[in-house]
C-alpha positions in Angstrom: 11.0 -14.7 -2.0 7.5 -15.7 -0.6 5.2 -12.8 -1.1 4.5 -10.9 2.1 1.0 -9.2 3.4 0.8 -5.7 4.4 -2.2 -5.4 6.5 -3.5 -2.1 7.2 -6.1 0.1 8.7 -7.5 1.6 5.4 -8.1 5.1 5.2 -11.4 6.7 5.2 -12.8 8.2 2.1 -14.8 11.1 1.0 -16.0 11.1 -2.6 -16.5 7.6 -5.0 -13.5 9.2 -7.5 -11.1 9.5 -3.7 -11.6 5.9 -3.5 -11.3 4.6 -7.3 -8.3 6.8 -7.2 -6.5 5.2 -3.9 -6.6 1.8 -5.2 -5.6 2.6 -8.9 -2.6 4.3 -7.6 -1.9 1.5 -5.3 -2.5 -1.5 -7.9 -0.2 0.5 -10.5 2.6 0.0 -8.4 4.1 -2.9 -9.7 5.5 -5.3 -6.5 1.3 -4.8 -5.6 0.4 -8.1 -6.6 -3.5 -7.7 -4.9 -5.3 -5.4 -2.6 -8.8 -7.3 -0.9 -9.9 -6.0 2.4 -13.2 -6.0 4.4 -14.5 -2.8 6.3 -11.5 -0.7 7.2 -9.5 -3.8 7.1 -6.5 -3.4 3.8 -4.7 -6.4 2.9 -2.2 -5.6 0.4 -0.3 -8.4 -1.2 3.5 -7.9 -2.1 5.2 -10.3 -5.1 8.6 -8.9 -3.6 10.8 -6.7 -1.8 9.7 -3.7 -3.4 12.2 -1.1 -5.3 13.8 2.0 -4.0 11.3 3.8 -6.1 8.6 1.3 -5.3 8.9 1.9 -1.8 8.9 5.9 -2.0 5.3 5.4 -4.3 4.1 3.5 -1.5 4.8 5.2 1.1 4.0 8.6 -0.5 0.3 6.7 -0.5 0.0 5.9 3.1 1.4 9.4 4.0 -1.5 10.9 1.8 -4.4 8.8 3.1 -2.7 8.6 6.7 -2.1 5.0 6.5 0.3 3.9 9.4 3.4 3.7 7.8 4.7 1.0 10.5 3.9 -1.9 8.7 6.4 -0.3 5.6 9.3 0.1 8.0 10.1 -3.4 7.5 10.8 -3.0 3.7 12.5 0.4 3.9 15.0 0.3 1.4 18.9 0.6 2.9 20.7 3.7 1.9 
């Protein structure tokens, strides 16, 4: 599978540590295979369809720093 670009509206943060913490959390999930961006602009690199767990890590990430979660619906797992 190709990789596939999430690109998002990055969230906004309030303290250095907020930030550092965001994109540690996001680059230790392991279909992440880069994160770049410019601005508020978030481009998040996939190297596959991620994992049932993968997914939920993810998506608990957008949910906490109110990322639009439409641009995950794609790669919801299938119950």
């Amino acid at each position: 599978m190709a990789r596939k670009l999430l690109a998002v509206k990055g969230p906004t943060f309030y303290a250095e540590g907020d930030e550092s913490a965001f994109f540690r959390w996001l680059q230790d999930i392991s279909c992440v295979a880069e994160v770049t961006g410019h601005l508020r602009d978030l481009h998040i690199v996939l190297k596959r369809k991620p994992t049932r767990n993968q997914f939920r890590e993810l998506d608990a990430l957008f949910r906490r720093y109110r990322i639009s979660r439409r641009t995950l619906a794609t790669w919801e797992p299938k119950a």
